[in-house]
N, C-alpha and C positions, 0 to 999 in steps of 0.2 A: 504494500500500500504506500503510495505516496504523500508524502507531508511537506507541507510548502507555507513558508510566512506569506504568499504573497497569496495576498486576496483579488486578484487580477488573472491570478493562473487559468487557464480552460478546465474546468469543468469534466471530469469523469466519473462513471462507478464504484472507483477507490481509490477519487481524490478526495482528500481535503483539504482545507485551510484553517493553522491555528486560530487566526482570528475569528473565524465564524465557530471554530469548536467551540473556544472559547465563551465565545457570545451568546452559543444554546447554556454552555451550561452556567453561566452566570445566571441568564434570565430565570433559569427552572429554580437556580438556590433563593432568589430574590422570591419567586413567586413560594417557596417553601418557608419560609421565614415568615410573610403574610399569612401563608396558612397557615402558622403556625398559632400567631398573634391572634388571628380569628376566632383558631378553635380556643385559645387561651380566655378570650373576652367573653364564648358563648362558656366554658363554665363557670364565671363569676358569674353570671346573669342568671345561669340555673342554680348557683350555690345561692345568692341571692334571693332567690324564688322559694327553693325551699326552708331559707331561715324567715320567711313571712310565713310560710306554716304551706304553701302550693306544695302538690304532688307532682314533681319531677317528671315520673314515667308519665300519667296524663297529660302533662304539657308537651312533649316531647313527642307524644300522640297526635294533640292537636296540629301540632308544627309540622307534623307529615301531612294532616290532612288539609289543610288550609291550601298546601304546595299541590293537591289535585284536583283533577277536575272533577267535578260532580259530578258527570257520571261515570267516571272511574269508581269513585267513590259507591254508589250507589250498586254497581257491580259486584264490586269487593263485597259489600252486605248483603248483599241478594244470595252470594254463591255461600257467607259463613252461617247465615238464618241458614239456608238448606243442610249444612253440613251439620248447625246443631238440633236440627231435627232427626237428621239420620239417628245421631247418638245421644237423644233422647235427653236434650240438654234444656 
């Protein structure tokens, strides 16, 4: 494989250029780091939630379902009503 500082080279199958190596894997650690922060902010907000007395799992419920469509949603329940009628629930 070829390796070349020079971001002007042509272009092949197993070329690259440091600089653009470079440049994917800066962006993905920048973008890892935000995710990181993210997920770090949604569990104060959930720790948060549950020291005012919320049910953690219930919200965390809601927060899926809010993210569908209705009648996704409505699906979903039609097929577990049937499921717990089978087993007599």
């Amino acid at each position: 494989m070829d390796v070349t500082d020079d971001d002007n080279s042509p272009a092949s199958q197993y070329r690259i250029t440091v600089g653009e190596l470079r440049s994917f894997v800066e962006r993905m650690e920048r973008l890892n780091e935000e995710k990181k922060v993210v997920a770090d902010q949604q569990k104060e907000i959930m720790a948060e939630a549950k020291g005012r007395g919320y049910d953690v799992k219930a919200l965390r419920k809601l927060i899926a379902l809010r993210a569908k469509d209705p009648q996704e949603i409505s699906e979903e329940e039609a097929v577990l009503q049937l499921y717990r009628e089978a087993l007599d629930m």
